[in-house]
N, C-alpha and C positions, 0 to 999 in steps of 0.2 A: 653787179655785186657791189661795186664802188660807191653804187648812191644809196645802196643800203645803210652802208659804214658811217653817209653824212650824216642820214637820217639819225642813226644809234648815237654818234656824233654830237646834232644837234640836241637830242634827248638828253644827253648827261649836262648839257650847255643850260636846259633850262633846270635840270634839278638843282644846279650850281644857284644860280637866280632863286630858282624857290626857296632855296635853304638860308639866303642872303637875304630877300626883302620878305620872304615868307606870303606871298602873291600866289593866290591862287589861279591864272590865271598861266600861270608858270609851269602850276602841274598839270594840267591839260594838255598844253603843249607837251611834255615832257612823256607824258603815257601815246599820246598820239604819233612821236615820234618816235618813241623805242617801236612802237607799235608794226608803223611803218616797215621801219626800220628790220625788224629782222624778220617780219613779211616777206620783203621784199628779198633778203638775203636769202631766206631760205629756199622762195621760187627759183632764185637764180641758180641756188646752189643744188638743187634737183636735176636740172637739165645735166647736169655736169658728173652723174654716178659716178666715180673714178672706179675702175676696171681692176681685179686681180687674177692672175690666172688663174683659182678655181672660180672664177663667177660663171665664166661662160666656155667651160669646156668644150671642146669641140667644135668653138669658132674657127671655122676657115671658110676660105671662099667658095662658091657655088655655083658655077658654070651653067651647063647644058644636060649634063651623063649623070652627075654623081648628088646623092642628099645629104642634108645635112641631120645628124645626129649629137647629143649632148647635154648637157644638163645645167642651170644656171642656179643662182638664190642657195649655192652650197648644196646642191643637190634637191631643191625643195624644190625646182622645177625640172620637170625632163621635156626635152623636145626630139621629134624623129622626124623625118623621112621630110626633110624643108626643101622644098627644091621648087622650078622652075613649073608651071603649067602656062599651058596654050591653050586658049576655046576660045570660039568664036571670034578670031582675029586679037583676043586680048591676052595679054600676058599677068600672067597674073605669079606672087609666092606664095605657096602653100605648103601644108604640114599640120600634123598633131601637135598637141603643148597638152601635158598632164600634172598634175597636182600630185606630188608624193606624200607631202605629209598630212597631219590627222586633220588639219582646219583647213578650211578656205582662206585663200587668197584673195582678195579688194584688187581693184585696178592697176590690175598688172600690163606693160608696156612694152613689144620688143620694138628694135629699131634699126632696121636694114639698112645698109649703105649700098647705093647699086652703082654699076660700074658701066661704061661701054664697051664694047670689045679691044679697043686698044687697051684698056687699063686705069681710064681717066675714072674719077668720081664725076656721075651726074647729077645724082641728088640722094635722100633720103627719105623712104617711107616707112608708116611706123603703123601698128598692129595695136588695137589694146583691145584687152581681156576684163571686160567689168568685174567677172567672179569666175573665181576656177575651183570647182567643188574638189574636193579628197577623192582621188581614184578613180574619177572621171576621168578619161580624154575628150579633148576637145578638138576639131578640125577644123582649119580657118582658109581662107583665100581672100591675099590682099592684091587686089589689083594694082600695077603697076605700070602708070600712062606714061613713064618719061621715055623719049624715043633714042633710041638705040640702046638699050639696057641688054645687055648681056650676060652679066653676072652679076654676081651680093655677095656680102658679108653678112653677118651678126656683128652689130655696130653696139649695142647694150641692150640690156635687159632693167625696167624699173619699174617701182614702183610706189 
């Protein structure tokens, strides 16, 4: 996010120039940098959904026994029964994700945190939904290759 800030930075550095020698050559630089500039801020600043307690109700962890249920996007998503599958040697998360309200959803993202059986974080796997129609459910299975996983979280929801 920090090199965003130069780029925006460097942007206002050449409007200063442009407006001084009147250099065309200044406002190019200048568009290309703001350009950059909050491009680049804004990717960064995506990865990073800051969390409130109603976005992801119902995040808790998910073991072995029990699913998970809840709703994220202020209720505009629901999610049930997320839990753990076994087939054919794989393990995989799975569950429904449905669309409450009247429109369609665009590429929507969730993002698991799994855990090992002591407790440690071993990585994160992430789920995305290109479109989630109005009052469809949808069922998904993400396979889940990191070794010794034992449990997840709901790490975010984006999109």
């Amino acid at each position: 996010m920090r090199m965003g800030w130069v780029l925006m930075a460097l942007g206002v550095a050449a409007l200063v120039w442009a407006l001084r020698t009147r250099e065309r050559r200044a406002e190019w630089l200048l568009c290309v940098a703001l350009l950059f500039g909050v491009g680049f801020t804004q990717v960064v600043d995506s990865r990073n959904v800051p969390q409130n307690p109603d976005f992801a109700r119902g995040r808790t962890s998910q073991g072995s026994s029990s699913a998970l249920t809840g709703q994220a996007f202020g209720g505009g998503i629901s999610y049930k029964d997320i839990r753990w599958l076994e087939e054919g040697g794989k393990r995989y998360i799975a569950g429904t994700v449905e669309n409450t309200f009247s429109e369609a959803w665009r590429t929507v993202y969730v993002s698991f945190e799994v855990f090992d059986s002591a407790g440690n974080p071993i990585g994160v796997v992430e789920q995305m939904f290109m479109t989630l129609e109005p009052k469809k459910p949808v069922e998904f299975r993400l396979e889940v290759a990191l070794p010794n996983a034992s449990r997840f979280t709901i790490l975010r929801w984006s999109n």
